[in-house]
N, C-alpha and C positions, 0 to 999 in steps of 0.2 A: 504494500500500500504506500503510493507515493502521499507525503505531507509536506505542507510550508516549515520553513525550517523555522524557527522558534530560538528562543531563549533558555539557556540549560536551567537546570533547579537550582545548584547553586548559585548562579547568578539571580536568579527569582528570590533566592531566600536571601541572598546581600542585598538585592533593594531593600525587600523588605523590613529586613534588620535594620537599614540605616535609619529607611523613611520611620520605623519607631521612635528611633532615637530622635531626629530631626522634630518629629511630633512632640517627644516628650523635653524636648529644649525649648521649642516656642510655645509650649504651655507652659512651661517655668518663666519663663521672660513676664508673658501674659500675666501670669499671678502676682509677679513682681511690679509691673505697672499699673496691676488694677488693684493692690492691696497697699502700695507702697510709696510708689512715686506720685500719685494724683493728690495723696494729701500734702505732700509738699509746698509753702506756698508760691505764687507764680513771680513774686518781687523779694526781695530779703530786707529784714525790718529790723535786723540785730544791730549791732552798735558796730558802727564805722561800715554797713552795709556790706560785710563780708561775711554773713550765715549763707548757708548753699539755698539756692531757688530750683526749682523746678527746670528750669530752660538749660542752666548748669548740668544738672546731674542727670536729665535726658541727654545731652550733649556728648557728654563723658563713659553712659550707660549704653547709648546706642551703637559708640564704636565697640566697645567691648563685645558685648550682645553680640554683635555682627562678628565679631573674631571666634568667638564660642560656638555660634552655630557653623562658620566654619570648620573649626577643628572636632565639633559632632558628627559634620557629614564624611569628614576625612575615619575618624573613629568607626563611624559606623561601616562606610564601605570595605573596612579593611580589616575589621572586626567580624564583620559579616561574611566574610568571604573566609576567611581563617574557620569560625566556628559553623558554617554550613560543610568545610570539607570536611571537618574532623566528625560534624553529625552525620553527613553522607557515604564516610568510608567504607561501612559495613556493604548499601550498596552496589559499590564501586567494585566492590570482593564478589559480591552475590552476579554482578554481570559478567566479569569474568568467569564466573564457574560457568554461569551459561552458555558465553561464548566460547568457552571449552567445551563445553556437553554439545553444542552444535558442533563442534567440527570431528566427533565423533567417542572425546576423552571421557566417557563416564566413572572413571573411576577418583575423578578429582574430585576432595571435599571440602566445604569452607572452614570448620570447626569454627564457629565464632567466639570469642575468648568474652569473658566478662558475666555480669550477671543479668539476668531475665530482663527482656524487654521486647518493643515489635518489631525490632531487626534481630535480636538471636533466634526468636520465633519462628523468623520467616526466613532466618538460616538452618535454623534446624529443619522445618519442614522441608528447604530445596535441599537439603541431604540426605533427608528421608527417600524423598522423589527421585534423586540420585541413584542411590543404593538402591531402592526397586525396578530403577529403568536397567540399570545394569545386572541384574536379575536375570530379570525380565529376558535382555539380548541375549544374554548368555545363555538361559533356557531355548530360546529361538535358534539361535546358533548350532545348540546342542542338536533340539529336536531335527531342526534341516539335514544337519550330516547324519542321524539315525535314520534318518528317511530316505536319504539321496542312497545308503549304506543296505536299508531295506529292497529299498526296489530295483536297486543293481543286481542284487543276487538272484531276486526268481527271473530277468533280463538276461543276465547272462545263464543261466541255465536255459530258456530259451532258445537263445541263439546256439550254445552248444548241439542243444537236440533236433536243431533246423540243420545245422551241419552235418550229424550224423545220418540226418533224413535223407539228405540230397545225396549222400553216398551211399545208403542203402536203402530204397525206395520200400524194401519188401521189409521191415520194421514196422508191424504192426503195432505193435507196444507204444512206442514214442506219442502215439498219439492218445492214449491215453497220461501219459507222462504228463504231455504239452497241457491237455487239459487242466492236469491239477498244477500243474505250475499258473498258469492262465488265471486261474480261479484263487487263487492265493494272492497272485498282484493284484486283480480285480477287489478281491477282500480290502488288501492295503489301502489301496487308492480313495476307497469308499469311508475306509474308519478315519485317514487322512480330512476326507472332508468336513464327515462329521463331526470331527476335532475344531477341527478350524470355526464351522457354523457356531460350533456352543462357546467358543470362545473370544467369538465377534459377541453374541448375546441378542445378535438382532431375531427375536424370535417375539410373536406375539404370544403373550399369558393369557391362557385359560383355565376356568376349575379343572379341575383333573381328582379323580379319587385312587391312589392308588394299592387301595386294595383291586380296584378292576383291573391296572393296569400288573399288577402281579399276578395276576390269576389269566390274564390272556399269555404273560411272561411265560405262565407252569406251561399253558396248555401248548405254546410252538413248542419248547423243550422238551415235554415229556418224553418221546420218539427216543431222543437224544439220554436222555435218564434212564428210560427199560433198555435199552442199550447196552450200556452201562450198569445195569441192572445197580441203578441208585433212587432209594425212596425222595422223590419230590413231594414236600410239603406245605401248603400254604394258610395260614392261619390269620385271624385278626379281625377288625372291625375297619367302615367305613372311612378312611384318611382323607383329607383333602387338603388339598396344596394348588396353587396356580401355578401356570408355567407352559409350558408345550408340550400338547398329548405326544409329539412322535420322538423329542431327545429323553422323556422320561419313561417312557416304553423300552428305546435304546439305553437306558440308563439299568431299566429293571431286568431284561435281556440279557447286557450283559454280567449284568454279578451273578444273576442265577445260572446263566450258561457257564461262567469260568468256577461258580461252583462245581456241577456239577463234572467239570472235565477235571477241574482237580482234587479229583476225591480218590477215595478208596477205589482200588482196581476194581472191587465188589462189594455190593453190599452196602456202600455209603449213604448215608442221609443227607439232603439241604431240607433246611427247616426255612421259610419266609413267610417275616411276620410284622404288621402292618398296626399302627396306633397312633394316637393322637394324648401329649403330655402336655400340659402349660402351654399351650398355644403352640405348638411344634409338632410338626408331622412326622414319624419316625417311620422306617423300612430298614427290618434289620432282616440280615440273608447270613444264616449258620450253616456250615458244613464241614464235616467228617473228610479227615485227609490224615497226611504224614504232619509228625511236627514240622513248623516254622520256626527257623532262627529268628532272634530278637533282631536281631541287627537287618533281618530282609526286608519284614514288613514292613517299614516307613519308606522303602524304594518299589512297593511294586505298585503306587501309580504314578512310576517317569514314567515316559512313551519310551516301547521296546522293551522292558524291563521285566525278563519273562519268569526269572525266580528263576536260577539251578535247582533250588532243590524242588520243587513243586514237582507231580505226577503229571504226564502229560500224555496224550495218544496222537498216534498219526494220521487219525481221523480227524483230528481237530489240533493242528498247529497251534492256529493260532497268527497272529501278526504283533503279539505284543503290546496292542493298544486299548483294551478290556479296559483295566481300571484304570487309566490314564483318560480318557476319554468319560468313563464314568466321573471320577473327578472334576475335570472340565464341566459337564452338564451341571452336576454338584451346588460348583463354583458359581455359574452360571445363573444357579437358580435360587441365590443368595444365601444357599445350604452350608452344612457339613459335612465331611467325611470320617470316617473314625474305623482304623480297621486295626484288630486286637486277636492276635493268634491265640486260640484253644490249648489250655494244656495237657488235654490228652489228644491234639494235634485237629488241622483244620485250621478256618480263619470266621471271623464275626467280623460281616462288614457292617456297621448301621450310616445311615442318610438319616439328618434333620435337614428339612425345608421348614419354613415357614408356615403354619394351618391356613386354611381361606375358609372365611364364614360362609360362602357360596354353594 
């Protein structure tokens, strides 16, 4: 946005300053000839005519006056300007940091020195906003090369198996190969989006109840569960929450799906249970697996982050972005996440959203 160029703030606040001073010298003057000299009288009546008059000590008063208000304007502009930069410096610090943060340096910070006020405030805040922009990148950063990292490998398998094709045409196989390679990118691409969608947030809110949407959750997976030969459970009462019937289906989808793939080879239960506490909508999803390390579960929802130790089948890969995506929606939907490894092995993942009177 082009603007007329202007006057900087220090210099606005050295007017300002002086014009105080200037003001508060010709109100002193003012009070001194309206309180002091007018009773004066206008002739001198003392003996041998040498008491002071009026015409005198205006005479006398006016040059000084005039010297004073000088050296107030000289005081105040130079005064003003001194103690505008020294108010201003913080600032002068705080644009700097920005025009560092624009040219790409987030990890410069002000630390502004001294005690509480609405420049260390608005220091501390842009260091706050700092320190989450560079977060922020660095997750972006991260997630990109785990993605560019993802989708290279079923590509280049791919292309391998196109190479093998063309050398031996009569490889009936490859083409089913190519398909589950194909459908694994396809996966990636898809859960990439969905990522991305829930984490713009531009999604329109509606009631949603999702004990429905748990219960439509059970019934695509079941197939996937007797399979599996794992007891699917769904329990609870009416929840409701606002937000987006199709990321919160995808949200309930996927915890109950990566339940049940990471359960007991047989035999396993997912328990999914739906309620409403103090104004908070709760979805907890329990299930039956191998112990989890303490140290895992706070990483399995980065994107990619597929757990070594979790059970896993070749029916069901996976792309790694289950609860990293659940998260996102989570986030998204001004929730929480809370996931708390079972001690006799498994994981408790629970979601608070918000309730909707709706």
């Amino acid at each position: 946005m082009t603007r007329q160029p202007g006057l900087s703030v220090r210099m606005r606040l050295t007017l300002s300053y002086a014009g105080v001073i200037m003001v508060a010298g010709a109100v002193l003057l003012a009070a001194v000839w309206l309180f002091l000299l007018r009773y004066v009288p206008d002739h001198s009546q003392g003996l041998l005519y040498i008491a002071p008059n009026r015409y005198l000590l205006v005479r006398i008063f006016g040059s000084a006056a005039a010297i004073a208000m000088a050296w107030l304007l000289v005081f105040g502009l130079l005064g003003g300007w001194w103690l505008a930069g020294r108010m201003l410096a913080p600032l002068t610090e705080i644009g700097d940091a920005a025009r560092a943060a624009t040219n790409g340096s987030l990890s410069h910070r002000i630390r502004l020195p001294g005690r509480t006020d609405e420049f260390r405030e608005l220091a501390d805040a842009f260091d706050t906003m700092l320190e989450q922009l560079e977060a922020h990148v660095a997750e972006q950063r991260r997630f990109a090369a785990n993605a560019s990292h993802e989708l290279r490998t079923p590509l280049a398998i791919t292309q391998s198996l196109l190479d093998v094709a063309r050398k031996d045409p009569a490889r009936d196989d490859l083409v089913e190969r190519l398909h589950v390679v194909n459908t694994r990118a396809i996966d990636l691409t898809e859960a990439l989006l969905v990522l991305s969608r829930s984490d713009q947030g531009g999604f329109t809110r509606e009631p949603v109840d999702l004990s429905l949407v748990a219960e439509e959750a059970a019934e695509t997976l079941l197939p996937l569960a007797e399979r599996r030969q794992t007891t699917l459970d769904v329990t609870g009462e009416p929840t409701r929450t606002a937000g987006s019937p199709a990321l919160l289906l995808r949200m309930v989808t996927n915890l109950v799906q990566n339940a049940v793939v990471h359960n007991l080879p047989t035999g396993g239960t997912v328990t999914v249970h739906t309620g409403s506490w103090s104004g908070v909508s709760v979805l907890r999803v329990e299930n039956t697996g191998p112990p989890l390390p303490a140290d895992l579960v706070p990483t399995l929802t980065e994107p990619f982050q597929r757990g070594t130790a979790r059970v896993r089948t070749d029916e069901h890969a996976g792309v790694g972005l289950g609860l990293a995506i659940v998260h996102s929606i989570v986030r998204a939907h001004d929730g929480t996440l809370e996931l708390e490894a079972r001690p006799a092995g498994g994981l408790v993942v629970t979601v608070r959203l918000p309730e909707s009177a709706v």
